[in-house]
N, C-alpha and C positions, 0 to 999 in steps of 0.2 A: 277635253284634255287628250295630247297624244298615248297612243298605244304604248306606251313602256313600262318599266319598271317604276319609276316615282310616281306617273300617274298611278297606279293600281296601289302604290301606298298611302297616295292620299287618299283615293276612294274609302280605303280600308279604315284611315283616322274616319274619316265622314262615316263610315258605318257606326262608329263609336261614339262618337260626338254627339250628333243631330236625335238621334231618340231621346238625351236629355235636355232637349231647348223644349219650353213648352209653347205650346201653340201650336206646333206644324201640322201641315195637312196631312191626313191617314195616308193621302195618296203620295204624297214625299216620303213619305217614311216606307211605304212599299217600294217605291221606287230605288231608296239605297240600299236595301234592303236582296236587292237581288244580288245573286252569285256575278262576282267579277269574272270578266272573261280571260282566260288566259292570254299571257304576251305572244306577241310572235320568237319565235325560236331563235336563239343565236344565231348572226350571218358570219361570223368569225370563222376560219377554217385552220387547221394545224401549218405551223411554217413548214417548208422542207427541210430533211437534216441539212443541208449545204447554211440555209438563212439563218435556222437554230442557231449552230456552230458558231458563224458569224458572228453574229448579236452576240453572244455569250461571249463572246473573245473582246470584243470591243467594249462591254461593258467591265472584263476582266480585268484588261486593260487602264480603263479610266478610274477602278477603284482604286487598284493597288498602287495605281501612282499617288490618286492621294492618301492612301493608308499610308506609301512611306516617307511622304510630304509632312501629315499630322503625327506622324511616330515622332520624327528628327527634331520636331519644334516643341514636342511635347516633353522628350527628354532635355534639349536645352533650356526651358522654361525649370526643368526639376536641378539641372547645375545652376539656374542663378538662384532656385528659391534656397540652396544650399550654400551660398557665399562662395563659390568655383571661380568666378570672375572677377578680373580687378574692376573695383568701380572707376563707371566712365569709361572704360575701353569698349571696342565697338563689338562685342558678347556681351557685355554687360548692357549698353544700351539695348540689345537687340531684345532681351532676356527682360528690362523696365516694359519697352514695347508688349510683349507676350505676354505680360502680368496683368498690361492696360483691359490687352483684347479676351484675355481669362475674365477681368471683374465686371467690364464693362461689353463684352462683344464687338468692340472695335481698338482703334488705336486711339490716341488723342484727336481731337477733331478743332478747328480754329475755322472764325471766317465763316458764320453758319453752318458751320461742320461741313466745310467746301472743301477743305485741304487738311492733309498731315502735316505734322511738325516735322520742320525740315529737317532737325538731327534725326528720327524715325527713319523719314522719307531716303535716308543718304546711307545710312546702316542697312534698310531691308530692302535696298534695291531700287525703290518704286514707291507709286500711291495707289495703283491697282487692288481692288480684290487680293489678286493672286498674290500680293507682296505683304498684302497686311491680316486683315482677320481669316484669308483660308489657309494661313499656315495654321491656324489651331482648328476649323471648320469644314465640313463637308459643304459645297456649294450646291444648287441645287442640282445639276447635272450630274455631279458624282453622286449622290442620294438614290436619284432614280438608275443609275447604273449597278448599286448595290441591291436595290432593289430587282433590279432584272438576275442577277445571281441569285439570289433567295429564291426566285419564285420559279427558275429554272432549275435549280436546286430541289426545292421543298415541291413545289407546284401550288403553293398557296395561292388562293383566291386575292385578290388586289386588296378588298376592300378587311380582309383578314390581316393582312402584312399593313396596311394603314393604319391601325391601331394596335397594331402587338405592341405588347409591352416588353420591358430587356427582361431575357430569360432569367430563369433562377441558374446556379450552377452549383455545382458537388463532383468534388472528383471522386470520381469510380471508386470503388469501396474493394481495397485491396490492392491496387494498382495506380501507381504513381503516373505512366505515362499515359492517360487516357482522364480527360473530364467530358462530362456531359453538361448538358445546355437542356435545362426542363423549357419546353414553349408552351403557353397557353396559348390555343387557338378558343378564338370566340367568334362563330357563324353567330351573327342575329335574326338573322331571319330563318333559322328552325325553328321547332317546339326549344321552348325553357329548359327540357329535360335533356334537350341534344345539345343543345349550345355549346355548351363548354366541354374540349376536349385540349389532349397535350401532344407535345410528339417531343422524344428524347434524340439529340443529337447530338453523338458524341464525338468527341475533337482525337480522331483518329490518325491524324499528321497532316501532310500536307493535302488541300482538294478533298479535303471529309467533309460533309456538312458542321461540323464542332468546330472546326478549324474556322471554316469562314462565318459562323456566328462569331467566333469569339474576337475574329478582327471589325464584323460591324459592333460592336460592343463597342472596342478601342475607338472606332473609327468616331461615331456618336459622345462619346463618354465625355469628352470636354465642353460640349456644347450643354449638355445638361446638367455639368456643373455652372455653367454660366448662367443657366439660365434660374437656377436653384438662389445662386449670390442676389441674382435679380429679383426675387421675390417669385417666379414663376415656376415653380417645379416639375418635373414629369419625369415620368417612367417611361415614356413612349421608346421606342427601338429607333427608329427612323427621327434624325433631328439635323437641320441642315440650314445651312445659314441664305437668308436673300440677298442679291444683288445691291449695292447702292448703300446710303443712308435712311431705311425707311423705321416709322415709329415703332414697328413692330417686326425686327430685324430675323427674326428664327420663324422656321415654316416646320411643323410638324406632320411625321407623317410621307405621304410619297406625294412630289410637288406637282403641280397643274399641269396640262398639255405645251402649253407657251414655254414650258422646261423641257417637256420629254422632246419638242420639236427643237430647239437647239443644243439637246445633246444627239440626236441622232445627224444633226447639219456636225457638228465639232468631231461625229466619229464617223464621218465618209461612208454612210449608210443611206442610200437609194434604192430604188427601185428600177425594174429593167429600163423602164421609160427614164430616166434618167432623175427622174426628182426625187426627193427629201422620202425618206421613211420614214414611215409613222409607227413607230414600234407600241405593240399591245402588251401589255401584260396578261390579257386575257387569251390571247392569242399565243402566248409564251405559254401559262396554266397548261390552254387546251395542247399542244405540242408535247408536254411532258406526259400527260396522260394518253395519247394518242399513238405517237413514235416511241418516245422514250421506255418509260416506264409499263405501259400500258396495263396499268393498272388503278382503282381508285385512289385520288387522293383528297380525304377530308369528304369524300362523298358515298354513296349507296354503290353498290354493283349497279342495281337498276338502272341510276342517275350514268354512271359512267355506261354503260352498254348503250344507252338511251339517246343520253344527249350528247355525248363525246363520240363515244365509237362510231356507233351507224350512221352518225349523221355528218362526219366527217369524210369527203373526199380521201385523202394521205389512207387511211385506214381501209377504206376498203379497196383501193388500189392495193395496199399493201394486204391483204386478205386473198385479191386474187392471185397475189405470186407465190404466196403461201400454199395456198390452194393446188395451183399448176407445179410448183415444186413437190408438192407430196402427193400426187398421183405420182409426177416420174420416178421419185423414190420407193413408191409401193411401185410400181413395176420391174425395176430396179432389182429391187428387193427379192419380187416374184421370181424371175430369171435367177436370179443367186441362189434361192433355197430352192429352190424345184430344179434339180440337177436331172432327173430320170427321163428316159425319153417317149414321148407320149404319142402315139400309137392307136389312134381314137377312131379310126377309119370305121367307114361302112363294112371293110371287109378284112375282118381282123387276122386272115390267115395271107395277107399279103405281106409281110414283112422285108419292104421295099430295102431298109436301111443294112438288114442282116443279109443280104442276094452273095456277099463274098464271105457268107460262111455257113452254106446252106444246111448241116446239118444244126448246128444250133437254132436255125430258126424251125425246122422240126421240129427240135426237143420244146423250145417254148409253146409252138400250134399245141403238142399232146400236151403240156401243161406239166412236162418231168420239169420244170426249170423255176416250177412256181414258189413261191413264199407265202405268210400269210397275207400278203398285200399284195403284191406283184411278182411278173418273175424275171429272176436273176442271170445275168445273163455270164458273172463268175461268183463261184462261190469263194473260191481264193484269192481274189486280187481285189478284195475291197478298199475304201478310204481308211474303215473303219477296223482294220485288221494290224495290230501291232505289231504282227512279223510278217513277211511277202511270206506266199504258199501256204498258210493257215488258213484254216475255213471260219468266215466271218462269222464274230458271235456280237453282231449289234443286236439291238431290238428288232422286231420287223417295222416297228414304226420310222426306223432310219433310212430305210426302203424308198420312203418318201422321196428324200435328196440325195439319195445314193444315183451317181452317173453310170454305175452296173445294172440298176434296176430299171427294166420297159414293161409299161404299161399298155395292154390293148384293151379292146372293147368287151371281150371274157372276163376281164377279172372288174369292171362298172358295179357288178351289183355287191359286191363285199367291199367297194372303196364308199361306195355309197350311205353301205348299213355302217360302216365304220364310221364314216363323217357326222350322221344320227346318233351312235352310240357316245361317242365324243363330245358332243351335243350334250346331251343329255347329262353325261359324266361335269360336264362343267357345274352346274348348277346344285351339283349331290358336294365335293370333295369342297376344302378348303382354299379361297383364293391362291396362295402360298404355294401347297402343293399342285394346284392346277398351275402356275404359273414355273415350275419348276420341272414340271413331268409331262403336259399332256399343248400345253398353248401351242408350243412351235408347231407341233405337230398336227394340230387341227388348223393352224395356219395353211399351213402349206398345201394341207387336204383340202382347205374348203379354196385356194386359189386356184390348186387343179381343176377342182369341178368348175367352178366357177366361168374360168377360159375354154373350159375344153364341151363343156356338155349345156344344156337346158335346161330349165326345172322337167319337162315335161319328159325329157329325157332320163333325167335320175328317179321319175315315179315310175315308168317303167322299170328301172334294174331294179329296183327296190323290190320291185312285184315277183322278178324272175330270180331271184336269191334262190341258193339250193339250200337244204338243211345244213350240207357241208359246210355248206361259207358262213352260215351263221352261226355255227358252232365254232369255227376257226375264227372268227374275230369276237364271239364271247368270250374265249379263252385268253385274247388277246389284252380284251382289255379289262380281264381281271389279274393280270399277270404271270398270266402261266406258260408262259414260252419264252420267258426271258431264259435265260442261262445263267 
């Protein structure tokens, strides 16, 4: 048997089966007896958003028309079951016709049920399909176009939306404009205790997932009345009428390939090479999970990181642009909050950038100009000073981003013990308050070090700390130099 999924399920019956025939050879029964080997991996890969798009628009397309195709005959079907029509005019014949194709799934039939009867045929246009039982019916092209909505929609598994049943419904408990749509999903091939799950979709106006269950309801609902008259009942969601006169007129469910290839020929959907598209449902699924949504639907994290995400082209394309956009944003970033100008030379008493205001660059060499971080190069004209000519009363941790504050190679071993003490402070205080008091600022510290020095370089200042600097930023960061 080939490598697929039917094969390995029939293996798995013959697991079950064959130890009760009696007779077999020990060695047969060892033989089925071993572990199946796993399938080969889905070749399916996610559409692009442009193909999504597309597909969803065209399948939008071919619903809604016949949603308002079956709306309009369904309400004229409700004016003649009400006596609205004079009998014998041609709404009342039309409305006899729509009664036929309710009790029976067709119109009258004559002639080997070759032809309609000609007063029908003269009133609804035609003998077509289109002019007789899919005013009340979904054909099977519009089926599978509903079905591509739901599943781009919801992201349900194919073989899940193939036998869903019509939801339950309850409108919202307190609130008139809103009802929900209870769905049972049923995976069969999980464990028994995972099988059955729901998902509520609520009919939030127009384009909500409630909204367009409630039109595939509508869309559905008279074909399973027909088929109820007929002796055949079902609950199934998906109910759509066959082509022709055949014995067994209703196809349940989402319809064969030989359907889904001419609806995709009926909605102008190819491929670059110019032929026919084969449109996936699977390939829809994996798309909502991948681009869309990118999140599990109806599966494990594991299952989606596993076999959706990494194994997906689209994804990790789009992972590396994600990737390359948030480095440039943390650089970005880094440039914006690290305002001070950094000063990191071999030879810290050159203060190339201060040459046109030499004494200032003195009073920083002696260290008159320093903070407990860095030193200042004004103490009145900061960002952070509510009146010009006030002396700045920020923290010294605002030093950090302040474009008054320069950093040289002398003050390395207190930025350093401060980046450790900070460190260390994260893992003692409370998320909340670390994230409120101390993050930006051990940000910004550990981006300076980072760009500017080595590790091997901050074990050395760490080594040459005076007792002074380690008392000024103990102070610092138990709060005692705020103002």
């Amino acid at each position: 048997m080939p490598n697929n999924h039917t094969a390995r399920n029939r293996l798995a019956m013959l697991r079950t089966v064959l130890p009760l025939v009696h007779g077999l050879p020990a060695d047969t029964l060892t033989a089925i007896d071993r572990r199946i080997a796993q399938g080969p991996h889905p070749t399916e890969v996610a559409y692009s958003y442009d193909r999504f798009e597309q597909i969803r628009s065209q399948a939008a397309a071919t619903f809604n028309t016949a949603l308002v195709r079956i709306s309009g005959n369904r309400e004229h079907l409700r004016r003649w079951y009400a006596g609205e029509y004079a009998s014998g005019g041609t709404d009342w014949v039309i409305g006899e016709a729509l009664d036929a194709i309710l009790r029976t799934g067709d119109v009258p039939r004559y002639g080997g049920r070759a032809d309609v009867l000609h007063r029908h045929a003269r009133v609804l246009g035609g003998r077509g399909a289109d002019k007789t039982w899919a005013r009340l019916f979904l054909t099977g092209p519009e089926a599978f176009a509903l079905a591509v909505l739901l599943v781009a929609s919801e992201g349900w598994n194919r073989s899940v939306l193939h036998r869903m049943r019509v939801p339950g419904h309850d409108p919202a408990v307190g609130d008139d404009e809103f009802d929900i749509h209870l769905v049972e999903i049923h995976k069969r091939r999980r464990p028994v205790r995972l099988r059955y799950t729901s998902n509520n979709l609520v009919d939030t106006g127009p384009d909500s997932p409630g909204r367009l269950m409630r039109h595939a309801i509508e869309a559905t609902e008279l074909a399973r009345q027909t088929l109820e008259l007929l002796g055949r009942p079902t609950d199934q969601l998906l109910v759509s009428r066959r082509t022709g006169t055949p014995d067994d007129p209703f196809c349940l469910g989402i319809p064969g390939p030989s359907v889904v290839a001419r609806w995709s020929i009926d909605a102008g959907l190819s491929t670059p090479e110019g032929t026919p598209l084969r449109v996936s449902l699977r390939r829809i699924r994996r798309t909502v999970q991948v681009l869309i949504r990118k999140q599990p639907a109806q599966n494990t994290e594991e299952t989606h990181d596993s076999v959706y995400m990494l194994r997906d082209p689209a994804s990790r394309a789009e992972a590396q642009q994600t990737i390359a956009q948030g480095l440039t944003d943390a650089l970005d970033h880094a440039h914006t909050v690290v305002k001070m100008r950094i000063m990191l030379g071999d030879n810290a008493n050159e203060l190339i950038e201060l040459s046109d205001d030499p004494d200032l660059a003195r009073a920083i060499q002696r260290g008159d100009m320093d903070t407990a971080t860095t030193a200042c190069a004004d103490f009145f004209d900061g960002p952070f000073t509510d009146e010009p000519g006030q002396p700045c009363t920020a923290s010294f941790l605002w030093c950090l981003r302040c474009e008054n504050a320069i950093v040289t190679r002398r003050h390395l071993p207190r930025l350093v013990y401060l980046h450790r003490g900070l460190n260390e402070l994260r893992g003692t205080v409370d998320q909340a308050v670390w994230d409120q008091d101390w993050r930006g600022h051990f940000h910004r510290l550990h981006l300076l070090l980072a760009e500017h020095t080595t590790t091997a370089e901050q074990a050395v200042a760490l080594r040459a700390i005076s007792d002074t600097d380690r008392t000024l930023i103990d102070r610092l960061l138990h709060r005692r130099l705020d103002t």
